[in-house]
SEKOL-971328 format. One record per residue (C-alpha): z, y, x; residue in one letter. Coordinates in steps of 0.05 Angstrom, whole numbers, padded with zeros to 5 digits, always signed. Example, Ala and Ser with C-alpha at 12.3 -4.5 7.8 and 13.67 -1.06 7.14 Angstrom:
// SEKOL-971328
+00156-00090+00246A
+00143-00021+00273S
// end
This chain:
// SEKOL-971328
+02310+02054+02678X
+02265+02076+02617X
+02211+02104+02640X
+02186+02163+02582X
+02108+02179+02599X
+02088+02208+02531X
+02040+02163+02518X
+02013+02148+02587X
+02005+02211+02630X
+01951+02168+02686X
+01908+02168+02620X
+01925+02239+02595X
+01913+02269+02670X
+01843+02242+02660X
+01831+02264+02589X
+01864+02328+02582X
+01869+02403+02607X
+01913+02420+02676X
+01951+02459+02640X
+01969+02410+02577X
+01980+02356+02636X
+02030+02400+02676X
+02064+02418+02603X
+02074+02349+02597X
+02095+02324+02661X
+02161+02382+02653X
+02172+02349+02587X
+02167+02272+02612X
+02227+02270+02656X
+02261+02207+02645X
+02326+02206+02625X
+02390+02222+02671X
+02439+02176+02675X
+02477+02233+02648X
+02429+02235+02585X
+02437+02160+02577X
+02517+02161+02579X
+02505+02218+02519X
+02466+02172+02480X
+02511+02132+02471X
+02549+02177+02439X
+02502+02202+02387X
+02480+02180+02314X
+02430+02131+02291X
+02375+02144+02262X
+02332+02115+02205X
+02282+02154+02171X
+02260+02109+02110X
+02187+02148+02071X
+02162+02118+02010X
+02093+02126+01995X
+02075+02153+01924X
+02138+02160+01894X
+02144+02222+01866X
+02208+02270+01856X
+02216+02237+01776X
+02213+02163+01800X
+02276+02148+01802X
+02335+02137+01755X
+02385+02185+01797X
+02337+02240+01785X
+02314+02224+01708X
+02270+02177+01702X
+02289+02145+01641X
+02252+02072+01651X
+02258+02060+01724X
+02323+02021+01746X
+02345+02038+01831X
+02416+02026+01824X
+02411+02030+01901X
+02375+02097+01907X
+02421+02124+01858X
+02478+02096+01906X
+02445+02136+01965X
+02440+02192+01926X
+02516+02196+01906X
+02529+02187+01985X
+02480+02243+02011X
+02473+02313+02016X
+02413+02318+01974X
+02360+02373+01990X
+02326+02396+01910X
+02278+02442+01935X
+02244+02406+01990X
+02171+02402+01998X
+02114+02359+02034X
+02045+02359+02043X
+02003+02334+01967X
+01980+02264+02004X
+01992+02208+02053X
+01970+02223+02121X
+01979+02308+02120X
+02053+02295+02104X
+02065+02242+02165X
+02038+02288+02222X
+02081+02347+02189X
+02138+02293+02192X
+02131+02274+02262X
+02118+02336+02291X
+02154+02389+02258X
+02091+02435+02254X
+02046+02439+02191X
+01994+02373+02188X
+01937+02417+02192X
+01954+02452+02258X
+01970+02379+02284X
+01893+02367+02264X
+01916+02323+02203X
+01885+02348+02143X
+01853+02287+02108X
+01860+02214+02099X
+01790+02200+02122X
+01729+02232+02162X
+01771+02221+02220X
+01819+02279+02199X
+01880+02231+02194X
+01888+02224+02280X
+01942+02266+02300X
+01923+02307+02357X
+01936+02270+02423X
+01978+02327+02456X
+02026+02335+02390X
+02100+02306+02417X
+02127+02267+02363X
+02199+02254+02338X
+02192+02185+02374X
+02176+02219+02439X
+02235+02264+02428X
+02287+02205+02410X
+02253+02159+02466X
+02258+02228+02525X
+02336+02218+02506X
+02347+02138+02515X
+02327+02122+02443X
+02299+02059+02424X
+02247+02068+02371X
+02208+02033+02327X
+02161+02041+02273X
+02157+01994+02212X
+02105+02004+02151X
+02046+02047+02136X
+02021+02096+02200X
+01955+02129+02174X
+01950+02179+02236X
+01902+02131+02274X
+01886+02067+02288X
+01854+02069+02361X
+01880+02093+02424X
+01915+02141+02431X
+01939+02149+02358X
+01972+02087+02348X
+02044+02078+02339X
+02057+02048+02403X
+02022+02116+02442X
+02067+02159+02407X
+02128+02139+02436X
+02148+02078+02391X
+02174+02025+02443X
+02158+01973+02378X
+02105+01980+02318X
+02086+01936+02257X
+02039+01969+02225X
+01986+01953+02170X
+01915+01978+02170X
+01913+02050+02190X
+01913+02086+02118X
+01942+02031+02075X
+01922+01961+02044X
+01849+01947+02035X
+01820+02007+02075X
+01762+01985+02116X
+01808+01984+02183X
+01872+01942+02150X
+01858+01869+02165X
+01804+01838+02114X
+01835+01800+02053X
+01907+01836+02049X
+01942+01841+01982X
+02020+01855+02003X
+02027+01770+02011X
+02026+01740+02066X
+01993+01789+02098X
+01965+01799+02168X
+02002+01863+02200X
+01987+01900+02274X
+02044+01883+02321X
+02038+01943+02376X
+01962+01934+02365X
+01957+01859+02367X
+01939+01816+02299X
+02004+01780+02271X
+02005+01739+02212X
+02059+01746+02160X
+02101+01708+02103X
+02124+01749+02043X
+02116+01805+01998X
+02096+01865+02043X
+02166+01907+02038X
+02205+01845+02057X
+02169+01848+02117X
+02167+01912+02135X
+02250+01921+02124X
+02260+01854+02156X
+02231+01879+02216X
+02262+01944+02220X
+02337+01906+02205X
+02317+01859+02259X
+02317+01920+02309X
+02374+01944+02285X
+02409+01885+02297X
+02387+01877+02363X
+02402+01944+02386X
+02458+01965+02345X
+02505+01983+02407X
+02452+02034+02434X
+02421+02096+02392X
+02362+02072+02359X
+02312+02116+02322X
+02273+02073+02260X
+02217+02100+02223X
+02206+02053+02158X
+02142+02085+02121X
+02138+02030+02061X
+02073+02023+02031X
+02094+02021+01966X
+02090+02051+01909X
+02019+02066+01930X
+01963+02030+01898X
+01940+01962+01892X
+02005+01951+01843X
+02009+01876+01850X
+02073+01862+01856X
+02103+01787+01828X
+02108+01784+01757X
+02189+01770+01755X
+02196+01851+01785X
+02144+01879+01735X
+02158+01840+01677X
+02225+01877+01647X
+02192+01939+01648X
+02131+01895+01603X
+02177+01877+01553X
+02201+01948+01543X
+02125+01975+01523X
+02102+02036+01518X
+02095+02076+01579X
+02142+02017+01613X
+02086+01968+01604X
+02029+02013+01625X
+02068+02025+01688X
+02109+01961+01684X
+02070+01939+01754X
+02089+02014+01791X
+02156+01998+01764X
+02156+01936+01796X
+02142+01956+01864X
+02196+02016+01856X
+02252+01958+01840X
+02232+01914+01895X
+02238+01978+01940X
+02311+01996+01915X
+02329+01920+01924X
+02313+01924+01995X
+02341+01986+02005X
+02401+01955+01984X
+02395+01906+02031X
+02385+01953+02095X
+02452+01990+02063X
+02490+01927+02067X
+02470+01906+02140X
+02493+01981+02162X
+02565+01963+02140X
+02563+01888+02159X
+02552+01923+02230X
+02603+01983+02228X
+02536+02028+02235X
+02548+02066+02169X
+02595+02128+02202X
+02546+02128+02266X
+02480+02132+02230X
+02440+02186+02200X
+02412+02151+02142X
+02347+02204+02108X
+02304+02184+02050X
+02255+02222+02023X
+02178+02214+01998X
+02108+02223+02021X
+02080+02269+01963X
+02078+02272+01881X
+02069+02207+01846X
+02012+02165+01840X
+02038+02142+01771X
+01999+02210+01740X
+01959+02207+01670X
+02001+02149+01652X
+02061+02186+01626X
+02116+02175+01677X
+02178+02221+01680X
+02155+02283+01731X
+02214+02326+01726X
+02186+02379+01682X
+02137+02392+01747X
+02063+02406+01731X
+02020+02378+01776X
+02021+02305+01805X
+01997+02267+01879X
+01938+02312+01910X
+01958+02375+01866X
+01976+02443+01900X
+02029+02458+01841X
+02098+02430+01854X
+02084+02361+01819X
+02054+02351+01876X
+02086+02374+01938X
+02168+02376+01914X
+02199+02315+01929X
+02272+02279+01937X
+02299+02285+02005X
+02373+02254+02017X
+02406+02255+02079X
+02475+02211+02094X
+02517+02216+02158X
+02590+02199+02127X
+02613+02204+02211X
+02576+02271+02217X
+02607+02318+02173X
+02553+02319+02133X
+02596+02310+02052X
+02561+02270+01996X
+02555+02278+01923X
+02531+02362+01946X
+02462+02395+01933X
+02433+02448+01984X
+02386+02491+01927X
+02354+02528+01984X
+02278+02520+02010X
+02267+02463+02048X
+02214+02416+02078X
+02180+02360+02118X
+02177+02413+02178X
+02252+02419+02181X
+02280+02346+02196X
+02251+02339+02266X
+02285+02410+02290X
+02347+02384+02241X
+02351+02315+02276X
+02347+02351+02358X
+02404+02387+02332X
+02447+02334+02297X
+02439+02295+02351X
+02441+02333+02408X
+02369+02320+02433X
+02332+02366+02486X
+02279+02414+02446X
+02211+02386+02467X
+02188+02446+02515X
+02129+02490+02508X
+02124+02468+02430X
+02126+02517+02379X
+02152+02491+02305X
+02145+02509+02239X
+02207+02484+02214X
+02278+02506+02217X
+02341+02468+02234X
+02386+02452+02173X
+02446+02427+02213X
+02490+02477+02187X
+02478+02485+02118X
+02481+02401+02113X
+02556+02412+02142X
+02566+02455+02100X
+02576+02517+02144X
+02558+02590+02121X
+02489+02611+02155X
+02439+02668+02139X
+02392+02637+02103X
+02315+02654+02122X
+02271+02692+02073X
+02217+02637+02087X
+02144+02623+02058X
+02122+02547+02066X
+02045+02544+02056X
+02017+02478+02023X
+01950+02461+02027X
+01897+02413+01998X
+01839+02406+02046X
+01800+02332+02035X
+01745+02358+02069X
+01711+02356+02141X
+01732+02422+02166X
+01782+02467+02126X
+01765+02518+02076X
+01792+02580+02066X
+01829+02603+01998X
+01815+02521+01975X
+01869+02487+01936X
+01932+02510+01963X
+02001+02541+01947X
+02049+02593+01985X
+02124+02576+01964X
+02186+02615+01963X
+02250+02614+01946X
+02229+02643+01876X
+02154+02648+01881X
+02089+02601+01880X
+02020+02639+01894X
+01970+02584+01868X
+01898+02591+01893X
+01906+02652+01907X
+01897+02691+01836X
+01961+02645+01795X
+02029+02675+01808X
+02097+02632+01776X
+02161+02647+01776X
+02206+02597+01786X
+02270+02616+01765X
+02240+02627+01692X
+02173+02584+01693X
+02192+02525+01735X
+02131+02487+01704X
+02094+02541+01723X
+02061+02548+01657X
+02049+02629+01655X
+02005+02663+01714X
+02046+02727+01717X
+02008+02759+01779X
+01982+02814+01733X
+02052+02837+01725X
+02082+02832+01800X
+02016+02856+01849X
+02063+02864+01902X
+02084+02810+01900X
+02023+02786+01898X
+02000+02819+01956X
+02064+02790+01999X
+02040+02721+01987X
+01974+02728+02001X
+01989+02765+02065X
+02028+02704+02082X
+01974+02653+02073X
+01929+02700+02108X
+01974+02700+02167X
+01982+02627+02170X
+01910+02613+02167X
+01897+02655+02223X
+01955+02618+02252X
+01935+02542+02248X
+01858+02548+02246X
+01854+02557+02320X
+01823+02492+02327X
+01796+02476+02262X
+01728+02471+02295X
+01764+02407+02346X
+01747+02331+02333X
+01808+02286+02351X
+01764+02235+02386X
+01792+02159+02391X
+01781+02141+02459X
+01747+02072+02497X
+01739+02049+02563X
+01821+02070+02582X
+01853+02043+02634X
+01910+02017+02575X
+01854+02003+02523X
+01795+01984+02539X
+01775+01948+02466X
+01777+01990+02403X
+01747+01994+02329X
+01706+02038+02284X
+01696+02034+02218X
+01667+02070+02166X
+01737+02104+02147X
+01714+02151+02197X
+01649+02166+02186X
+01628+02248+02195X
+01578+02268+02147X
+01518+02319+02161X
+01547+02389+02148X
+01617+02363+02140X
+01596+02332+02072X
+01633+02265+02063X
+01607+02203+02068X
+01670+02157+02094X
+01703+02104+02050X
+01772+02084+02045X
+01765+02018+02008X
+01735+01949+02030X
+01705+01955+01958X
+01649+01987+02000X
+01635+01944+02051X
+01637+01885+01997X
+01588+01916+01947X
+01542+01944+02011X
+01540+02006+01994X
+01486+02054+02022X
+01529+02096+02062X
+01525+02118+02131X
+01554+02181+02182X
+01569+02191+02252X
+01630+02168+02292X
+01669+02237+02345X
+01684+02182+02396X
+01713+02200+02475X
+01693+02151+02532X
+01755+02147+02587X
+01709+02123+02650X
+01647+02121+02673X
+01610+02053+02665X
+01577+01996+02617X
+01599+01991+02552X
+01585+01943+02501X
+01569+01962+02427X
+01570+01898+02373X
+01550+01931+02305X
+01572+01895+02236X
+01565+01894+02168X
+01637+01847+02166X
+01697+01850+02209X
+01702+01792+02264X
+01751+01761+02222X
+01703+01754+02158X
+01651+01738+02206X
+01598+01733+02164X
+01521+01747+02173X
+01502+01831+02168X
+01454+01788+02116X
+01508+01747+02078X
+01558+01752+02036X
+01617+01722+02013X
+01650+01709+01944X
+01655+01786+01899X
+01601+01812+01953X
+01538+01832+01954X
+01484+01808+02002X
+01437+01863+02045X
+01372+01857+02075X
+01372+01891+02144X
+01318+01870+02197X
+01331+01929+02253X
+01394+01949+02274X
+01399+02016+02311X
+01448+02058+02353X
+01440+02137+02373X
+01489+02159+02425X
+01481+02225+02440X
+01413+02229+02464X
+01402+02153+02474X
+01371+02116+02414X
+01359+02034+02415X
+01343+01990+02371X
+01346+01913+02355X
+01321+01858+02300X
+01367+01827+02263X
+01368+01758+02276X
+01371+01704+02221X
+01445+01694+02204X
+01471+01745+02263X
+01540+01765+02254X
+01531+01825+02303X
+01483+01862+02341X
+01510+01882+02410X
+01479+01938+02460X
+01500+01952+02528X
+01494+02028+02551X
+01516+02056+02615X
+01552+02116+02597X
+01593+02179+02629X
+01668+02194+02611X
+01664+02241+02560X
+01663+02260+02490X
+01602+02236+02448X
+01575+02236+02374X
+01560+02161+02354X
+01519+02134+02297X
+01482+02071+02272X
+01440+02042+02227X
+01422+01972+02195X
+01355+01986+02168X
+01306+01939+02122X
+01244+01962+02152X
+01205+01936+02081X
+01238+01975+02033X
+01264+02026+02090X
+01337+02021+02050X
+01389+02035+02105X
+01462+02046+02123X
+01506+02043+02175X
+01539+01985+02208X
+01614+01990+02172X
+01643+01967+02237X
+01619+01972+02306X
+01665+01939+02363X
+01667+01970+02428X
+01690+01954+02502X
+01677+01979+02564X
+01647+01922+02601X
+01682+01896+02680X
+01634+01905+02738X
+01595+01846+02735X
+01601+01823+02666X
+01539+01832+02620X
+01476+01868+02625X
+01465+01949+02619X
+01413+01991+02624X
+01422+02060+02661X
+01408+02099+02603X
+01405+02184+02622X
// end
């Protein structure tokens, strides 16, 4: 029998509050055999995310250049949701996904500083479908964490292929990737590749399919593309060349958007090779505005593109197709709608138990997809734009409504006359005015509870005993940045440097090796290799709360390692690799950790 745990509850019991434990435990009931013989009975699932593609990147909805013949087949098929809004960027908008409840109050916020880990005791969509005899897996792009417990594979996917956490070429994705033949994460374990990155990533999830096609299955297939690098091969990007003009200048973004729609096609056709068409939901939608911005693609008449708080930003396509369900196609649902609402949407389609003792922010849309008559809510959907340590009040951000957008606060649009949302009108409607910024003033006070909060990865577990920091998640003094989310950094040795929030599990030696290169470079901290730049470091250093050691560098070391007896607990980490002549220093861009067995190694008692 499947045994549902969320995520481990022997580790959680350790880690957590009494009371978060108990609220689990009630929620972790494995399935009935009576729950199992009603899974069999409900819909499919497959929730497919691009990342980048804005609302005007596709043919179906304007764009003039782009060819998706299959996206524009989807869209004839689905109820299509126009007004339907994410978060502005990558990671914000998947922990809003999973969880139904806005990114920020999940602890998601950023894409770096460690703000991109979904908090630990957040129940995601794959714990709901798994609690009902789901299978589930996760194919693509994650960015909510890449150590335990924020992984796929701790948040109730059964199966995960992942790349780096935050996209190709961050400092955690494995070290050379370029969307060929690439190295991927299989449920945390390194597995090389052959083919172009999307190939892989829909192969996989068809494979699933396949292999569980006579159970409910629940696939989440986050592409990685249209997101930047744009290397895609020439035959996909060079129509869109020979066109010129904005087509050439994009002809690369292009590219990646017709490889997409080809295998979109392809995950289309195996749904009717297998009779799954009429038994599966089939939702598309995107992860914010596009990334194409200040290059002239089609944006809908929207101001405002990727990492804007005006609509170009946050409104995106969402289609959702369930011919079996009731659910008609070719029909538009105007109303407001977002990211929030197709967890509670999905419990209801599908008949799923409400995860208890969670509050969400979204609202089913069950009914008005079937086309049923319903009251619809006079609702306010707050969008925010906080790439920063902790929150700021009145930053970038946007309250929406049905007619309204209040825009930082002092820019009021109407969007029945001003959908580009050219003319602040505020002057003329104050209480209007006044409404909206009531409303942001209530959700703030809402989801800043724990703004304050770290969401610690965790070593030494039971489960997980190895893990890996990188300067991705560096904390800088004051909250100020200092992270990087490109190898470009670690190449070029840049001076950069911040502190790890890290959580130990147990009690017990553990083994620190800091590095300038990942293992599999495995260069010297003092080499390079080809496009890099060389350091000179002769002390490497480690602060740990209150214990500080230090090291020389050997000649050609790879890594310096120290072993610390430590407490379980929550600690502040940092390091340094230090050129004691010029006094030039940064931090070690990757420092490998593990608690060590009883026995193995050497470790001082350290207070």
């Amino acid at each position: 029998m499947h045994r549902y745990d969320f995520r481990s509850v022997a580790f959680h019991a350790c880690t957590r509050s009494t009371a978060a434990v108990t609220l689990l435990l009630l929620s972790a009931l494995a399935p009935s055999a009576a729950t199992a013989a009603a899974a069999a009975r409900r819909p499919n699932v497959i929730l497919l995310m691009t990342d980048d593609q804005g609302y005007g990147d596709l043919a179906c909805l304007g764009d003039p250049i782009v060819k998706t013949p299959n996206m524009d087949r989807l869209y004839e098929q689905s109820t299509r949701l126009t007004d339907f809004h994410v978060d502005p960027c990558c990671a914000p908008t998947r922990a809003a996904l999973l969880t139904g409840r806005y990114s920020c109050r999940a602890g998601v916020w950023h894409t770096v500083m460690g703000r991109a880990y979904l908090r630990e005791d957040e129940v995601t969509m794959a714990d709901v479908f798994r609690a009902a005899g789901y299978r589930t897996c996760h194919s693509g792009k994650w960015h909510l964490g890449h150590n335990f417990p924020f992984r796929p594979e701790h948040r109730g996917f059964e199966q995960s292929l992942m790349l780096g956490d935050g996209g190709l070429a961050t400092p955690n994705d494995y070290w050379g990737n370029d969307r060929f033949d690439d190295t991927y994460f299989r449920n945390g374990k390194p597995v090389k590749t052959k083919g172009f990155c999307t190939d892989v990533f829909f192969d996989n999830a068809m494979d699933f399919i396949r292999t569980n096609k006579n159970r409910p299955f629940f696939v989440y297939l986050p592409t990685n593309i249209p997101h930047t690098p744009w290397n895609i091969a020439e035959e996909y990007a060079r129509p869109y060349r020979r066109q010129g003009g904005t087509a050439a200048r994009l002809a690369q973004f292009y590219g990646t958007l017709t490889k997409l729609d080809e295998n979109l096609g392809r995950l289309m056709k195996l749904l009717e090779q297998e009779n799954l068409v009429e038994d599966t939901i089939l939702v598309f939608l995107t992860d914010n505005g596009s990334s194409g911005r200040d290059r002239g693609n089609f944006n809908a008449g929207m101001r405002g593109h990727k990492l804007s708080e005006y609509d170009g930003g946050h409104r995106v396509p969402c289609f959702i197709r369930w011919p079996g369900g009731g659910i008609p196609a070719g029909r538009d649902i105007d109303r407001l709608t977002a990211h929030l609402d197709l967890l509670p949407t999905l419990i209801e389609l599908c008949g799923l138990e409400h995860p208890r003792g969670v509050a969400l922010d979204g609202i089913s849309l069950a009914s008005a997809l079937r086309g049923k008559s319903a009251d619809w809510p006079d609702r306010k959907i707050i969008v925010a734009v906080n790439r920063t340590d902790f929150p700021v009040k009145h930053a970038k951000y946007a309250v929406v409504s049905e007619r309204w957008r209040l825009v930082n606060n002092d820019e009021l649009y109407d969007m029945r006359t001003d959908p580009g949302q050219r003319s602040n009108v505020a002057a003329r409607h104050p209480e209007v005015l006044g409404q909206l910024r009531e409303a942001y003033r209530q959700w703030w006070k809402s989801v800043s509870v724990r703004f304050g909060e770290y969401c610690e990865p965790v070593f030494g577990a039971e489960k997980a005993n190895f893990g890996l920091l990188t300067l991705l998640d560096w904390h800088g003094p004051d909250g100020r940045r200092t992270a990087s989310s490109s190898q470009d950094s670690v190449r070029s040795g840049e001076v950069r440097n911040g502190f790890w929030a890290v959580r130990f599990a147990r009690d017990g030696a553990y083994r620190f090796a800091l590095r300038r290169w990942p293992e599999e470079v495995n260069r010297p901290i003092t080499g390079t290799i080809p496009g890099g730049k060389a350091i000179r470091a002769t002390t490497a250093r480690l602060k740990l709360g209150q214990i500080e050691l230090s090291k020389p560098i050997a000649k050609d070391a790879v890594a310096v390692t120290f072993d610390v007896d430590l407490k379980a607990g929550k600690q502040k980490l940092q390091t340094w690799l230090v050129d004691e002549e010029s006094g030039e220093s940064r931090g070690a861009y990757y420092v490998y950790i593990k608690r060590l067995e009883k026995g193995k190694g050497k470790s001082p008692v350290l207070k």
